[in-house]
N, CA, C and O atoms as a MOPAC input file, in Angstrom:
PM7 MOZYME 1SCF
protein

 N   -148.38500 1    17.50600 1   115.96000 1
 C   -148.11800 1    18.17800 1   117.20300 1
 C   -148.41200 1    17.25200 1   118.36800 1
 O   -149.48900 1    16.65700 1   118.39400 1
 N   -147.43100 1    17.08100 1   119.42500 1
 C   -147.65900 1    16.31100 1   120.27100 1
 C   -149.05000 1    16.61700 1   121.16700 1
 O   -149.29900 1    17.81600 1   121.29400 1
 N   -149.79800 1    15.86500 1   121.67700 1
 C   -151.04400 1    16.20500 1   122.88900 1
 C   -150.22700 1    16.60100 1   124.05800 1
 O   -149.13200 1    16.20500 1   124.45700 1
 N   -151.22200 1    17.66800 1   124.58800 1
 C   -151.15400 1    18.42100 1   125.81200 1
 C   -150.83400 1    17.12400 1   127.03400 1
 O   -151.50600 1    16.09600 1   126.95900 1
 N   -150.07800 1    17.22900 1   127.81500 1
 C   -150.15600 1    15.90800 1   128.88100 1
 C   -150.84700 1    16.34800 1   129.87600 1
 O   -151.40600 1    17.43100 1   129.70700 1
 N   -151.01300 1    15.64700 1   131.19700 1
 C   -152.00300 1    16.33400 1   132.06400 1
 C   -150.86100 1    17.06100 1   132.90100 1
 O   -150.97900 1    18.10000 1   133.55100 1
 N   -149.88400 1    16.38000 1   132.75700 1
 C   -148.66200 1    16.96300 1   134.16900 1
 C   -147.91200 1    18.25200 1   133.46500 1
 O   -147.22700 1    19.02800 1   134.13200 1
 N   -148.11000 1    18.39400 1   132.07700 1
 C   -147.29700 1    19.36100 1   131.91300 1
 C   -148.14900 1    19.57400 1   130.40200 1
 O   -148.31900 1    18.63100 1   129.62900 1
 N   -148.53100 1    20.64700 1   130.19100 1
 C   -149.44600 1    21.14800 1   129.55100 1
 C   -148.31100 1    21.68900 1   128.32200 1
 O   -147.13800 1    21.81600 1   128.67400 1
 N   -148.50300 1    21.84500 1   127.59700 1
 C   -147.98700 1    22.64900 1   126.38600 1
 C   -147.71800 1    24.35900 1   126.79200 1
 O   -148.46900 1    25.13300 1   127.38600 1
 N   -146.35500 1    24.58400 1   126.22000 1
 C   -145.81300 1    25.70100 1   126.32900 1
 C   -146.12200 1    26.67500 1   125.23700 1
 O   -146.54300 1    27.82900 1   125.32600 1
 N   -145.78500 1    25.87100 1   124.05900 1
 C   -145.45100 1    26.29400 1   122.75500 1
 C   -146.44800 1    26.29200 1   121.90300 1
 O   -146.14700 1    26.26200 1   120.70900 1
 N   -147.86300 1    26.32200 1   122.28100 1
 C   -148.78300 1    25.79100 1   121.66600 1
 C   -149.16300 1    27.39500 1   120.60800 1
 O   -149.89900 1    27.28700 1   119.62700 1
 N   -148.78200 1    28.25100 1   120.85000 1
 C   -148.92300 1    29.22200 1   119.96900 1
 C   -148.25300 1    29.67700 1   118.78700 1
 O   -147.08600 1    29.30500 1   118.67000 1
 N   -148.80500 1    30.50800 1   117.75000 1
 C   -148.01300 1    30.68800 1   116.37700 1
 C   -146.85400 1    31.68900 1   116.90700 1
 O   -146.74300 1    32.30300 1   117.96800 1
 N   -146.09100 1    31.62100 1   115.83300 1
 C   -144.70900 1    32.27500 1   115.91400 1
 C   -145.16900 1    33.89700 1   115.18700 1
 O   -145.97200 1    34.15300 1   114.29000 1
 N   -144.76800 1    34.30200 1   115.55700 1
 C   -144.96000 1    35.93700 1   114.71000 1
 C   -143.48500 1    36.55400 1   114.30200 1
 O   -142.49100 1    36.19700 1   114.93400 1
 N   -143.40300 1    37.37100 1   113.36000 1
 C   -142.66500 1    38.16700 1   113.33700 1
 C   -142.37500 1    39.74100 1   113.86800 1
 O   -143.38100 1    40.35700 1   114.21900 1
 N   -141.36900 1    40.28600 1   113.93700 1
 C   -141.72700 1    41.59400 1   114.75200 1
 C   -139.74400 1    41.98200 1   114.36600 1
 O   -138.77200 1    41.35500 1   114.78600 1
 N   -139.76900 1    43.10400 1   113.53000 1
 C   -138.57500 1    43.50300 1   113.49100 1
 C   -137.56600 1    42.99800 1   112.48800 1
 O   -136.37800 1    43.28300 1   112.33200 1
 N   -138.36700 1    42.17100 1   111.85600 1
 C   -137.70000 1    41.21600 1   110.95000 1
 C   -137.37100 1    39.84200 1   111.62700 1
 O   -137.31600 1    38.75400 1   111.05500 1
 N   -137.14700 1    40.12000 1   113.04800 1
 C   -137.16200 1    39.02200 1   113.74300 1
 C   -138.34600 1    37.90700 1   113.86200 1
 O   -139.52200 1    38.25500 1   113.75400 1
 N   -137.89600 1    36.24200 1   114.14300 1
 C   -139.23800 1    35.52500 1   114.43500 1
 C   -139.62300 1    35.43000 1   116.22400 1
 O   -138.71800 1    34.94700 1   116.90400 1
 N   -140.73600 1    35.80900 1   116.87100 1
 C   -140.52100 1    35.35700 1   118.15100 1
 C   -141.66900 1    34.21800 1   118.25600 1
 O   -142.74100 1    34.14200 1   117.65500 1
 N   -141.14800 1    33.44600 1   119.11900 1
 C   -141.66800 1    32.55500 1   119.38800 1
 C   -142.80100 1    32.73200 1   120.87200 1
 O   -142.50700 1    33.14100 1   121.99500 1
 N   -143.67400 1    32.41900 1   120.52600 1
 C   -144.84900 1    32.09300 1   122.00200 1
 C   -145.06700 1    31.27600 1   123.00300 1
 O   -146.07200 1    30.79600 1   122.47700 1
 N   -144.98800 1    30.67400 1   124.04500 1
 C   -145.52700 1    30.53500 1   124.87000 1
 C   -146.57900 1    31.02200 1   126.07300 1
 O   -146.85600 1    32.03000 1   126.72400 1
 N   -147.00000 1    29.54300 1   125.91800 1
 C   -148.84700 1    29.66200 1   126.75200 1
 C   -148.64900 1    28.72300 1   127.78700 1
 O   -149.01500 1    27.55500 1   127.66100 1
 N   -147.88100 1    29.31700 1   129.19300 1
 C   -148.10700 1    28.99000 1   130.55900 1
 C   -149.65100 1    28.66100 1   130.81500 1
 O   -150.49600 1    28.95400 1   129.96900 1
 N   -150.00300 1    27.98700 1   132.12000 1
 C   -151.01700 1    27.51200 1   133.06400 1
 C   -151.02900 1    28.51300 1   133.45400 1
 O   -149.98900 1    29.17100 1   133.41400 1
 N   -152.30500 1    29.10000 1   134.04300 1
 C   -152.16800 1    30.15000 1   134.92400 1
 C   -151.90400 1    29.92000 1   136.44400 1
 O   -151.57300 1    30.80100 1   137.23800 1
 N   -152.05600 1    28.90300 1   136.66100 1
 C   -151.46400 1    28.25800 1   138.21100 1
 C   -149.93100 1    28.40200 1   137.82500 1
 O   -149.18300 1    28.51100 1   138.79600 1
 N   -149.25100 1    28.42200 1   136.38800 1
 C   -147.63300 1    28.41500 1   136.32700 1
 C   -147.82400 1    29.94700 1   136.32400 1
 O   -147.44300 1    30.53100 1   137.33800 1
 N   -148.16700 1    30.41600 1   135.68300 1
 C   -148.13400 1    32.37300 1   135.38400 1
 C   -148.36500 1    33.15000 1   137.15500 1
 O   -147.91700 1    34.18800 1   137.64300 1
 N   -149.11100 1    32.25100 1   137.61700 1
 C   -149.53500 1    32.88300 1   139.17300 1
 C   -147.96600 1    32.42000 1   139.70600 1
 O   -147.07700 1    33.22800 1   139.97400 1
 N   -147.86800 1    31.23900 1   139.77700 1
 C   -146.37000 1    30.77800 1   140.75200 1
 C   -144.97300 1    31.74200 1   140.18200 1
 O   -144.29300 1    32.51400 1   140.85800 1
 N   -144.84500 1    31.44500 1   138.91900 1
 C   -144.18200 1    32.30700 1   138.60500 1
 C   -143.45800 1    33.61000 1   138.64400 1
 O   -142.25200 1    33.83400 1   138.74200 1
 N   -144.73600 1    34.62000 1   138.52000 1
 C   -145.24600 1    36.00500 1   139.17900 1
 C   -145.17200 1    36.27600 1   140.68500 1
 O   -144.55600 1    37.22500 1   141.17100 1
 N   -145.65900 1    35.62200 1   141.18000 1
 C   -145.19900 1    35.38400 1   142.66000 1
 C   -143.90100 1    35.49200 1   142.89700 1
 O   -143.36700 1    36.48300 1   143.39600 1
 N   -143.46500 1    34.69800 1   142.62500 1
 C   -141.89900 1    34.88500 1   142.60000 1
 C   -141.15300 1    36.12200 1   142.12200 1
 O   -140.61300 1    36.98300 1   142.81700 1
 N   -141.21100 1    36.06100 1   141.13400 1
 C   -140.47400 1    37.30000 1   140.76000 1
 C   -141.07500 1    38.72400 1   141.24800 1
 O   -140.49400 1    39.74900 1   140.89300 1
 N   -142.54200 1    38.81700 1   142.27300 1
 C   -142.48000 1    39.71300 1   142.53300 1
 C   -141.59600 1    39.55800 1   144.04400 1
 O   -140.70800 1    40.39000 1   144.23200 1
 N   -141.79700 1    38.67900 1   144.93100 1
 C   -140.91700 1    38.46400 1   146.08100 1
 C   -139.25300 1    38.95100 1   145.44100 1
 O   -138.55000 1    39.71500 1   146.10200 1
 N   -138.89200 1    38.51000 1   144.39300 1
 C   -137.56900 1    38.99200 1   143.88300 1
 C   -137.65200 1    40.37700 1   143.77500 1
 O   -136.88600 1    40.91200 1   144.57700 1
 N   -138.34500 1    41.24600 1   143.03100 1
 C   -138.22500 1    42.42700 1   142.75900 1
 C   -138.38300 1    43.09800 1   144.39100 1
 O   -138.12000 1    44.27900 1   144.61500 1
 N   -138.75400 1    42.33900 1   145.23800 1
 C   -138.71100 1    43.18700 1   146.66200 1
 C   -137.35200 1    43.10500 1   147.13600 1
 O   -136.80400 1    44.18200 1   147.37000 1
 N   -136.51200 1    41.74300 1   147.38000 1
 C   -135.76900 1    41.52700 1   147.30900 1
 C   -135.08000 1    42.41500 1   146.64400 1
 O   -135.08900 1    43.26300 1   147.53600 1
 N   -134.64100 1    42.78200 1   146.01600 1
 C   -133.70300 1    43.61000 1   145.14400 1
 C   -134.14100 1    45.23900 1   145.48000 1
 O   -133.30500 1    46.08500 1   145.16300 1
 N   -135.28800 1    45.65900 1   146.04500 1
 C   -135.48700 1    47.03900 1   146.34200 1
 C   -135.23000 1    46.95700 1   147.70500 1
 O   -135.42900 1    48.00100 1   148.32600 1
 N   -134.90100 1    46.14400 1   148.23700 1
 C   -134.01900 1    46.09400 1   149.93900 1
 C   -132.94400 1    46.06300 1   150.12000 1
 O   -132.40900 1    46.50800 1   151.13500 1
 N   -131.93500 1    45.12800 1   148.47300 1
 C   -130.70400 1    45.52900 1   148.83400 1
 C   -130.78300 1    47.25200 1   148.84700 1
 O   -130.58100 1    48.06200 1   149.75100 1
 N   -131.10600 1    47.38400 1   147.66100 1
 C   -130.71400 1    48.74500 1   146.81800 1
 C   -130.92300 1    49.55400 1   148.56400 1
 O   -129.92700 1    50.16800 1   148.94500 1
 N   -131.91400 1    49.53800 1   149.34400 1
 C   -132.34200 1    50.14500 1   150.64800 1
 C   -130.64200 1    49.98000 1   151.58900 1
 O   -129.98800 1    50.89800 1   152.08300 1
 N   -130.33900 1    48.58300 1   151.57400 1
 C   -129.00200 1    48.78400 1   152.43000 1
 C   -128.26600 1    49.23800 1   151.73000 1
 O   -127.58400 1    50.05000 1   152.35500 1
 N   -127.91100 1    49.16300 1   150.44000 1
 C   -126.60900 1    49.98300 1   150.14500 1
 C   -127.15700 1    51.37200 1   150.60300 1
 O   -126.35700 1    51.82900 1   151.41900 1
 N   -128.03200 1    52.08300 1   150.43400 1
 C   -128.60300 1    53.62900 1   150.44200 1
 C   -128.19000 1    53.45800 1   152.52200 1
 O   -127.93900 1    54.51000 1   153.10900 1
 N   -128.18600 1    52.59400 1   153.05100 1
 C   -128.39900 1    53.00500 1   154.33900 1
 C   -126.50900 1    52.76700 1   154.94700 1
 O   -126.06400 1    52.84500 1   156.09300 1
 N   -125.94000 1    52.53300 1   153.91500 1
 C   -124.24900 1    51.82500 1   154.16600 1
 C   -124.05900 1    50.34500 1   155.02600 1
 O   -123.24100 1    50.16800 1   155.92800 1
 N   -124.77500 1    49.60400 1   154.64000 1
 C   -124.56600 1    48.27100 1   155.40800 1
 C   -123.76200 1    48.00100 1   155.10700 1
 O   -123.17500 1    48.42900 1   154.11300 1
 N   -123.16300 1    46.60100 1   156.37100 1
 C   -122.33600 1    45.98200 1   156.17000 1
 C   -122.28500 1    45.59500 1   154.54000 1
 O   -123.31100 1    45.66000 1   153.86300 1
 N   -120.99400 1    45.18400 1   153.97000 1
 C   -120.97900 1    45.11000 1   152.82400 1
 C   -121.08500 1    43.36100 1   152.85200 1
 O   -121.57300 1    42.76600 1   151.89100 1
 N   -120.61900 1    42.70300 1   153.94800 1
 C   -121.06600 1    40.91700 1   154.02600 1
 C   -122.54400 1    40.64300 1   154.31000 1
 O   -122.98200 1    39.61300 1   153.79900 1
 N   -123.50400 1    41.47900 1   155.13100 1
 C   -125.11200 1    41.86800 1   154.82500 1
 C   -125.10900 1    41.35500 1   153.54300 1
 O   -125.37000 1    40.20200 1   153.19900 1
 N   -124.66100 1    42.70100 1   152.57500 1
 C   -125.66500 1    43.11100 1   151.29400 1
 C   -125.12700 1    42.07500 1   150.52100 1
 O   -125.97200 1    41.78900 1   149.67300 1
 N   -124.07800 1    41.33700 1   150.39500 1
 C   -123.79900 1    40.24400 1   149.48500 1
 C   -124.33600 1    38.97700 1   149.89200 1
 O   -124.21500 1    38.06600 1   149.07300 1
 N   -124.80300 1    38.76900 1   150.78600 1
 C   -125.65000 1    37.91700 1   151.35000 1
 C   -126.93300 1    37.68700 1   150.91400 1
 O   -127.40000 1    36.54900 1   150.93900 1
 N   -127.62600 1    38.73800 1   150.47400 1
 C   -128.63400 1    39.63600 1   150.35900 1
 C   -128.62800 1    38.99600 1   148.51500 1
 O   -129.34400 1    38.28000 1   147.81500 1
 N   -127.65800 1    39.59700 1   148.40500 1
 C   -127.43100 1    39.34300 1   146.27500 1
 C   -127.87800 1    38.00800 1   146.22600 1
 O   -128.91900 1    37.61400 1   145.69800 1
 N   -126.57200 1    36.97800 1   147.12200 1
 C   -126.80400 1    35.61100 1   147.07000 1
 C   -128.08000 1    35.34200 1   146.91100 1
 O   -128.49500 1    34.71600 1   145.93600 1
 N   -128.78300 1    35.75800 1   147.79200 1
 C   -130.84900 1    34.86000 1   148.14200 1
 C   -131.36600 1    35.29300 1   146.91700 1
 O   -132.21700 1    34.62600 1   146.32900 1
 N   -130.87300 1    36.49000 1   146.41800 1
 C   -131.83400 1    37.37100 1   144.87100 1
 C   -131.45200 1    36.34800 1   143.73300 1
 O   -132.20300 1    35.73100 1   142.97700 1
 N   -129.78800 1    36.33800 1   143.83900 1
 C   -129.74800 1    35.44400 1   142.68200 1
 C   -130.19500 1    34.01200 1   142.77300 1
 O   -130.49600 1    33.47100 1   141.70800 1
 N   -130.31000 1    33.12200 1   144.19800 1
 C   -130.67100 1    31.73700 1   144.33300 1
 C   -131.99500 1    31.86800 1   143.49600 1
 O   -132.30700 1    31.24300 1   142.48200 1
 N   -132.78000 1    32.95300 1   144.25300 1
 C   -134.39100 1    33.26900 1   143.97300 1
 C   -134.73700 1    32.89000 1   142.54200 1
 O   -135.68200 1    32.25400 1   142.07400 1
 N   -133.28800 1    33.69500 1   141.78900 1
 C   -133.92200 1    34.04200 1   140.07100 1
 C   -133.15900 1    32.51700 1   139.70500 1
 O   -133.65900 1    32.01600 1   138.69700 1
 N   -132.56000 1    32.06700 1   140.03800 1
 C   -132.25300 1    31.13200 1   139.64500 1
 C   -133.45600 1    30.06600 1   139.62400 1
 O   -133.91300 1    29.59900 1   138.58100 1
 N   -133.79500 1    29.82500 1   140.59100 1
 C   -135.23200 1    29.16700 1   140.87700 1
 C   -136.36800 1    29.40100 1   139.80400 1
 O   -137.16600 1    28.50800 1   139.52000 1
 N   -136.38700 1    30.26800 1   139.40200 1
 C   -136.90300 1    30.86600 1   138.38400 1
 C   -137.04100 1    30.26400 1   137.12200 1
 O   -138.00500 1    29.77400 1   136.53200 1
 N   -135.76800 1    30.42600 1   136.82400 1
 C   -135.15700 1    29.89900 1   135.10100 1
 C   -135.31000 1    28.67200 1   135.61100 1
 O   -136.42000 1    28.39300 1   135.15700 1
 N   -134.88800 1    27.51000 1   136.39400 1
 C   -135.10200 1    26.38500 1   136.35600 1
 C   -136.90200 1    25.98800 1   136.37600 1
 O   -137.51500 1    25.17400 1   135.68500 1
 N   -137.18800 1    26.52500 1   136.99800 1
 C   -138.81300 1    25.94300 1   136.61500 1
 C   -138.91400 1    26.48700 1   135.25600 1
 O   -139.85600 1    25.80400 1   134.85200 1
 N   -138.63700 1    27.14400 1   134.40100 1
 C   -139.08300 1    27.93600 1   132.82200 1
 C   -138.10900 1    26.90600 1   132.29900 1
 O   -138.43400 1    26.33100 1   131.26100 1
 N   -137.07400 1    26.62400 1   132.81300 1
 C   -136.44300 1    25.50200 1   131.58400 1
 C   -137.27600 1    24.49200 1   131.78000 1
 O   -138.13400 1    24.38600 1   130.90400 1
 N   -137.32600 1    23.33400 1   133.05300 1
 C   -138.06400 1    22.25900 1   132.94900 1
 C   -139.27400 1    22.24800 1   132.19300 1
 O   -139.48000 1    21.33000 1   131.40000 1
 N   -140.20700 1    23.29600 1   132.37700 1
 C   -141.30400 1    23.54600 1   131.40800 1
 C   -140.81000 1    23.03000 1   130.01000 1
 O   -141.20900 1    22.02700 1   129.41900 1
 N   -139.68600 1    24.09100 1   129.53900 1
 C   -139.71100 1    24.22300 1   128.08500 1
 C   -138.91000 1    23.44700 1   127.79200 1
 O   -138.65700 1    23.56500 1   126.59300 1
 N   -138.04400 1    22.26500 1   128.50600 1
 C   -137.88500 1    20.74300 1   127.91100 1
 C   -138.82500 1    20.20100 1   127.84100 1
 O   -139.08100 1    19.73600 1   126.73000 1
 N   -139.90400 1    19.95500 1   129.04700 1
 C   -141.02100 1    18.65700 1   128.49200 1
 C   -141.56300 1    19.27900 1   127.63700 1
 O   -142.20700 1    18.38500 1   127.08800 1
 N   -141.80400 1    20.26600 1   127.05400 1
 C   -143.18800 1    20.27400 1   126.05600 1
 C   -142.13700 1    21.00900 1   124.90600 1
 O   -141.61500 1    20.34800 1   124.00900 1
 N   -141.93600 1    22.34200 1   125.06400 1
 C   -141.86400 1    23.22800 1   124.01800 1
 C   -140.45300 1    21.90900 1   123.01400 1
 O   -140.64800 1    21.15600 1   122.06000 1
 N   -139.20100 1    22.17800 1   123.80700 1
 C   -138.14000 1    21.05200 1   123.10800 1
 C   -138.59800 1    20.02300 1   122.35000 1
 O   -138.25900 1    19.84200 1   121.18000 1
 N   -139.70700 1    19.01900 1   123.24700 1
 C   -139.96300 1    17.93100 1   122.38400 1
 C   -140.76200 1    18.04700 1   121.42500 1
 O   -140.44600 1    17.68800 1   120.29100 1
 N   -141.75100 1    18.48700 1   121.67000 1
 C   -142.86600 1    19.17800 1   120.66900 1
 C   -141.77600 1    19.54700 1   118.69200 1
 O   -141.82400 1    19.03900 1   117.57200 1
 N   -141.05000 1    20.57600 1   119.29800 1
 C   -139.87400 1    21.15600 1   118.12400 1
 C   -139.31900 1    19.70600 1   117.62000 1
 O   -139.28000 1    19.37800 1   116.43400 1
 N   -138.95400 1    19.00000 1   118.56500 1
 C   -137.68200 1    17.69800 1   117.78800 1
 C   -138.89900 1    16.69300 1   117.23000 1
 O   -138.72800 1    16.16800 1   116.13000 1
 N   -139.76200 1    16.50100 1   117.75700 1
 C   -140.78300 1    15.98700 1   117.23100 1
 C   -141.56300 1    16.31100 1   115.67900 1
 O   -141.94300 1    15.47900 1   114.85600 1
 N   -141.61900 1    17.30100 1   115.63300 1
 C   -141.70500 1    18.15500 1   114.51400 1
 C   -140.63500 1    18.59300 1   113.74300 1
 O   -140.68600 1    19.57400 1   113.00100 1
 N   -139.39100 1    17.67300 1   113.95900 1
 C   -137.97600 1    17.81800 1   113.00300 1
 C   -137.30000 1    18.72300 1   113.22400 1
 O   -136.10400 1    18.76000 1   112.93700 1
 N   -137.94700 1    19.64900 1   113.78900 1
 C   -136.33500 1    20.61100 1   114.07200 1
 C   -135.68900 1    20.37800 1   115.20100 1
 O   -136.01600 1    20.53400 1   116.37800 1
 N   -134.58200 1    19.92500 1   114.61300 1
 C   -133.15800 1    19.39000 1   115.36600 1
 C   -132.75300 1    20.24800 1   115.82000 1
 O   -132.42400 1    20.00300 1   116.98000 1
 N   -132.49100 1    21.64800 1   115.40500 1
 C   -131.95100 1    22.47400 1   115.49700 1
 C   -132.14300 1    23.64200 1   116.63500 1
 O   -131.49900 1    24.68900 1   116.69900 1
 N   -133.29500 1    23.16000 1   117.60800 1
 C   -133.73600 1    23.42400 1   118.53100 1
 C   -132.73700 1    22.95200 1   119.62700 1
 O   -132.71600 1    23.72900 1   120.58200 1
 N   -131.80200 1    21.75200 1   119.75300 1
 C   -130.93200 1    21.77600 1   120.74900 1
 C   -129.81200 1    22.27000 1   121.18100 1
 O   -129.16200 1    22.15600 1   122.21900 1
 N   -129.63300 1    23.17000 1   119.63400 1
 C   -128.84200 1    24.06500 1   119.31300 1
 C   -128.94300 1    25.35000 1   120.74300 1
 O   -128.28400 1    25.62700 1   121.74500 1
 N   -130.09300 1    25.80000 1   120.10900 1
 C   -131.04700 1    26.36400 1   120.70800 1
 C   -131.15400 1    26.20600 1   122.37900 1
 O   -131.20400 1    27.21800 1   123.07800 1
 N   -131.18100 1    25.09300 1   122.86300 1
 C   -131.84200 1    24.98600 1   123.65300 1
 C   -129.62100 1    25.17100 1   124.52100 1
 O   -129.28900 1    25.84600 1   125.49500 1
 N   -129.13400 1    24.70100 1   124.04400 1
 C   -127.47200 1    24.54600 1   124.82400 1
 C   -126.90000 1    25.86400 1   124.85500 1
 O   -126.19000 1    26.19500 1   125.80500 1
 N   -127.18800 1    26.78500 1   123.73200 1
 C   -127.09500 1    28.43600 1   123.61300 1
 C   -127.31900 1    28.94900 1   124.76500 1
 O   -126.44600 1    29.50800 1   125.43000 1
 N   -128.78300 1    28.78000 1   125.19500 1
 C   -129.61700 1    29.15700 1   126.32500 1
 C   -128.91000 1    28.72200 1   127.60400 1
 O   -128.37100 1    29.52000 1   128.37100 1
 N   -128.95400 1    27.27000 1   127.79700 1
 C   -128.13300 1    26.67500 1   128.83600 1
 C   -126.82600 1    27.34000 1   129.17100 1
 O   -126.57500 1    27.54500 1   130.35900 1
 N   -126.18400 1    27.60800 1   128.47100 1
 C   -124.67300 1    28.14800 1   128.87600 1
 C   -125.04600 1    30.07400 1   129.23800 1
 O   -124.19600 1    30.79200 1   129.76400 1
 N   -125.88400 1    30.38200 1   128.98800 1
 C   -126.29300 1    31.69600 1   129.02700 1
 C   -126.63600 1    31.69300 1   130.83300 1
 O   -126.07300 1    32.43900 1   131.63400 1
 N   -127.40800 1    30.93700 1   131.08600 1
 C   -127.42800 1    30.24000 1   132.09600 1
 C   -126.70500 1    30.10100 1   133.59400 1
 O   -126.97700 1    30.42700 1   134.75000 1
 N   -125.46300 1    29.32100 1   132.78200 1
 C   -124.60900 1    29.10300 1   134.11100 1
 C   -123.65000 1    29.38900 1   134.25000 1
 O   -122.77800 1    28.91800 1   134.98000 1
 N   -123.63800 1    30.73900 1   133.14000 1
 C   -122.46800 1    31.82500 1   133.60600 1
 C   -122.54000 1    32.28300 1   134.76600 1
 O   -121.70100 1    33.09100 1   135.16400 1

């Protein structure tokens, strides 16, 4: 297993469980990443209870798509810090440990992405 680095700590450092027949996999954020993170997505979830407020109030409809735009930039912002994470550590960590089959994995995700 690769060592923890100082700039980017291990994601994946936890066991895999099953649940459903399914395997899920773990990750173990920083809590300085779990705080930034959280932060965010709670500013998003406000975001998104203000559009929902202008549609309820009939705004302009170029307002409220304006409005979508910043929610989705927001969440976008999002997934890109959770991917960069889970290339430096979780990805290499996996290819390091032979499974190839993680980039599989990892391009699945990507195109999920930038639909």
């Amino acid at each position: 297993m690769v060592k923890e680095s100082q700039s980017h700590p291990s994601h994946c450092a936890g066991e895999d469980t099953q649940q459903g027949g399914m395997q899920i996999r773990n990750s173990h954020h920083s809590e300085a990443t779990k705080s930034n993170l959280t932060s965010r997505l709670n500013r998003i979830e406000g975001q998104i209870r203000g559009i929902k407020g202008l549609i309820e109030k009939d705004t302009y409809c170029d307002d409220v798509l304006n409005q979508i735009a910043a929610a989705q930039s927001a969440l976008n912002s999002v997934a890109r810090l959770l991917l960069e994470g889970h290339m430096k550590s979780c990805i290499i960590e996996r290819i390091q440990a032979g499974e190839d089959n993680v980039v599989d994995e990892l391009l699945v995700t990507m195109n999920k992405l930038m639909k």
